[in-house]
N, C-alpha and C positions, 0 to 999 in steps of 0.2 A: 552249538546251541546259543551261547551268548553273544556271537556274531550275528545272529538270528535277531536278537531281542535288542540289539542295540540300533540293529536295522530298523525294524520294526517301530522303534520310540523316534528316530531319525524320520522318518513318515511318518509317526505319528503329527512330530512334531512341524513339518512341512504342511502338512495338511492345516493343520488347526493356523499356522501363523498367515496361510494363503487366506483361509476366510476370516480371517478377521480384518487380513489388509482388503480385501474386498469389500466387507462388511464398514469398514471406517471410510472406503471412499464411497461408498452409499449412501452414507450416515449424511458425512460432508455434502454431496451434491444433495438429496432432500434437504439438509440446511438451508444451501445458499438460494437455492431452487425457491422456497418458502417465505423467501424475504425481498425486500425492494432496496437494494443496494446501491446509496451516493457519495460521491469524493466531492468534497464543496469546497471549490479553493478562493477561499474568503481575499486572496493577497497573491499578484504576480509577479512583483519584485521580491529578492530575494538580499537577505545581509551577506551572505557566503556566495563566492564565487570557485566552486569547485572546478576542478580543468573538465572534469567530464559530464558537465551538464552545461545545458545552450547558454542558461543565464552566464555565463565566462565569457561568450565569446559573440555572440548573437542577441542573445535575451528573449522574452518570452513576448509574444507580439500578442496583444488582449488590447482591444477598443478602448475599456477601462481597466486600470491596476489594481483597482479597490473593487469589493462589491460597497453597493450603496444597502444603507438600511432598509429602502422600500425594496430592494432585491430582496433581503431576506425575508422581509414580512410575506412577501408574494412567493417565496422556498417554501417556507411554513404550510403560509394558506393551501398550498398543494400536495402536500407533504400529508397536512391533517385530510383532506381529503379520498387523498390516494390510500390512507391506510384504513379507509372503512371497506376498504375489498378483504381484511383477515389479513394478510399478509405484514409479519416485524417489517419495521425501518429500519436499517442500519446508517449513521452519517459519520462520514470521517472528513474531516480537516485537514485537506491535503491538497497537492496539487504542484506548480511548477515553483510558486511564489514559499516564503515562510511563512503560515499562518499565525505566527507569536507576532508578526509583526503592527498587527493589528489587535490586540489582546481584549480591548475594548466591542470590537463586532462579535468575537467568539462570544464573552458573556452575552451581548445582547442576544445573538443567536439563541444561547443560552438558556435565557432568563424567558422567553417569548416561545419557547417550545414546550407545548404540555408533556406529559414525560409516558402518557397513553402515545402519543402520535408516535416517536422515536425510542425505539427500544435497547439502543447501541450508540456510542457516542464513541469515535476513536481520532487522534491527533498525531500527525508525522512532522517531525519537528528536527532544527541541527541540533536542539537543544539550550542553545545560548541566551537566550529570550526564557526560561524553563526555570524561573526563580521562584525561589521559598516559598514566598509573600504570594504568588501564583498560584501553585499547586496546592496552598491552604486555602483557596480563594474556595467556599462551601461548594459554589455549581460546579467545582472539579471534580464533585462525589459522581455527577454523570457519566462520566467516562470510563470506558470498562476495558481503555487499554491506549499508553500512550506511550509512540514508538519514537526512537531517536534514533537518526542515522551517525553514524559515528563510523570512519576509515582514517587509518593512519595514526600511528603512535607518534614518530618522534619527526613523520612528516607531514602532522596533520592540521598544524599553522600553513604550511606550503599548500595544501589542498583547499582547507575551506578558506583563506585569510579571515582564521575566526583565533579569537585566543584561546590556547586547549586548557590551560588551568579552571579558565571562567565554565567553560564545558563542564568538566570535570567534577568542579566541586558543585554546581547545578544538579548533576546530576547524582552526587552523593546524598545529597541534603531530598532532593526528589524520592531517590530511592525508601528512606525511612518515613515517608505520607505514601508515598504510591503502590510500593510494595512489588506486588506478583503482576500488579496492572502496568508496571513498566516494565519495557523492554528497549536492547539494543542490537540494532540492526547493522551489520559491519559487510559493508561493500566489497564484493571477493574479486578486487583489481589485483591480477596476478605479478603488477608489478611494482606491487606495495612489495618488500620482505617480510619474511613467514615469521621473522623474529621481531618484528613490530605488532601481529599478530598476537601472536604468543605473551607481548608486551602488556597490551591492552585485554587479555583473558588473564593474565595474572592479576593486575588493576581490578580486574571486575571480581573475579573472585573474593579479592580481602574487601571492599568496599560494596557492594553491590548484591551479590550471590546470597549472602547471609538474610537479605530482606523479600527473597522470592525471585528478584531481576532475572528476565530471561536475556541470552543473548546469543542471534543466530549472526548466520553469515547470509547474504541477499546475492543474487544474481546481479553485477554490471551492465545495464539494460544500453540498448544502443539508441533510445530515445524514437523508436521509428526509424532506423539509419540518419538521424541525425549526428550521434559520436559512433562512428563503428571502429576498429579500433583489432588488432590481431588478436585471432582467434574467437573472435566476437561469436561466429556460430558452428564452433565445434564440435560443442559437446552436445548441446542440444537442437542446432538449426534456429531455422526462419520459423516463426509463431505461421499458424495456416489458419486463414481468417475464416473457413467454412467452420471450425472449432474452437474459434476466440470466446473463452471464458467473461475476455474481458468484455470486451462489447457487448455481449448477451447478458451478461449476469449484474455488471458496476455502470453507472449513470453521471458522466463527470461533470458537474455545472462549474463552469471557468468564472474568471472574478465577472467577465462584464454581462454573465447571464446565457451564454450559449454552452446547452447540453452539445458536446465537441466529440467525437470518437472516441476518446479515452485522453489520459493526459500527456500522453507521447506528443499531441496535436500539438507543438510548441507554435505552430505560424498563424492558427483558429481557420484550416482551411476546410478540414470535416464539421460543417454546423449542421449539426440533426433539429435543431430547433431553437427558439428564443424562451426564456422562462416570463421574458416581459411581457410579452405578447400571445404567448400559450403555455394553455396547464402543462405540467409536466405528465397527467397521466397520460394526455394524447401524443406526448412527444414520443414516450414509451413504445404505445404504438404504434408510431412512425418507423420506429430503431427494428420493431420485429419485423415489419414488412421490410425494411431497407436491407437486412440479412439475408432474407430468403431468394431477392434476388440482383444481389451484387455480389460479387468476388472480393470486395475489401476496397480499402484503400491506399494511396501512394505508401505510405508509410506503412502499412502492413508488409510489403515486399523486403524489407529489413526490420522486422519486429522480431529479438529474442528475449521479449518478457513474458513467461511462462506460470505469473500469478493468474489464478481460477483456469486451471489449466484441468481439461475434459477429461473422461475416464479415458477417453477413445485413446487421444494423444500420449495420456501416461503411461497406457498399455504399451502402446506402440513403439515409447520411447525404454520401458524396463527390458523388453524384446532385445532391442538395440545395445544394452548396457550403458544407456547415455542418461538414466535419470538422476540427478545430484542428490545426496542426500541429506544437502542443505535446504531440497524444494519443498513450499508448502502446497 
């Protein structure tokens, strides 16, 4: 009998945690579904030179390194536009470049954006640029979430040639203004050791964790097969571009103004459109007709970045036993 009833609560229990995980990636796609989604990488130079991104060893080829101020004004004007169709804005500050590096464009952005138009403001940052005096800065109350990449405890001078103390205490002093809206993002290179890991989740616990700071681990992206790297697509494969999240859902405008494929496009060879020259709503357009029929592009062939990743794929990937459960 109580073999019975423990069965019983055992499916109970299966059932209810299956619809809810259905139910939350529902939730998730009518979210992102509902919004108009951009990566604005104001900056394509970059202060760190990590081994596994292009800027080390290539760099990021953009007509311009900077966006210009009449770029942003003309982001905006289309921006406020495009969201008289109902649809939130989301804008993240991000891209191949450091966006702190220009700290000045962000405010203007800032200051020059009605706060009807963009309903989401979010910053990926090494963090080093991430000072006090910064994050008090009042328009930082717009941002509803600012991510720092951070890999490598005691070889994380080696990786970013950035100083980790300055990191560090940026991002303690950060912590106590930003709160639950920061987070830290830690690159799952499996040839960092587990005990540098371990290093920097102790760190973050006494310093960090007490003020909300969240702190996941990220996928090692291969940049488009730009870095591929062993084991690059084991656990999860090649991204399949008939169900790229990315492409369908986020809209990357690069510093010198071309909406690009995503920001893997490190050489600007996918240009879906110019923002100088055309609204961004039509370029949109352009992006849904250009999926429905094309297979992708070069770099889609070596894509395992699995951010806004479809129900289809996820399904198919839990099937497998290949989904991380580091993925968002």
């Amino acid at each position: 009998m109580y073999v019975i009833i423990i069965l019983l609560i055992l499916l109970l229990v299966y059932i209810v945690g299956k619809y809810i995980g259905e139910r939350a990636i529902k939730v998730k796609k009518q979210f992102i579904e509902g919004m108009h989604l951009f990566d604005i990488e104001l900056v394509a130079p970059c202060n760190a030179q990590c081994y596994f991104c292009p800027q080390a060893w290539d760099g990021v080829k953009r007509d311009k390194p900077v966006q210009t101020k009449e770029l942003i004004l003309k982001i905006i004007k289309d921006l406020t536009d495009l969201s008289k169709d109902g649809k939130h804005i989301g804008v993240s500050f991000v891209g191949m470049g450091e966006p702190l590096l220009k700290k000045d464009l962000m405010l203007y952005f800032l200051e020059n954006t009605p706060k009807d138009v963009v309903n989401s403001f979010g910053l990926v940052t090494n963090g080093y640029r991430l000072t006090e005096e910064f994050v008090n800065n009042p328009l930082m109350e717009r941002f509803k979430w600012v991510q720092v990449s951070m890999t490598g405890w005691d070889s994380y001078e080696s990786i970013y040639k950035l100083n980790p103390d300055k990191v560090r205490k940026n991002l303690i002093k950060s912590s106590k203004i930003l709160g639950k809206r920061l987070r830290i993002a830690w690159v799952d290179d499996k040839r960092i050791p587990k005990h540098e890991l371990d290093s920097a989740r102790k760190w973050y616990k006494k310093y960090l964790k007490p003020y909300g700071v969240k702190f996941n681990t990220t996928r090692l992206h291969t940049r488009g097969g730009h870095y591929e790297y062993p084991g690059a697509f084991d656990d999860m494969g090649v991204r399949n571009f008939r169900n790229c999240g990315i492409f369908k859902n986020l809209n990357f405008i690069s510093s010198c103004g071309h909406i690009l494929s995503c920001c893997h496009d490190v050489e600007s060879k996918n240009k879906i459109g110019n923002v100088y020259t055309e609204s961004i709503s039509s370029i949109l357009k352009n992006k849904k007709e250009y999926q429905k029929h094309h297979s992708g592009f070069e770099i889609c062939k070596k894509c395992n970045d699995f951010s806004f990743v479809t129900e289809i794929e996820k399904n198919e990937l839990i099937k497998k036993g290949k989904w991380p459960k580091w993925s968002f």
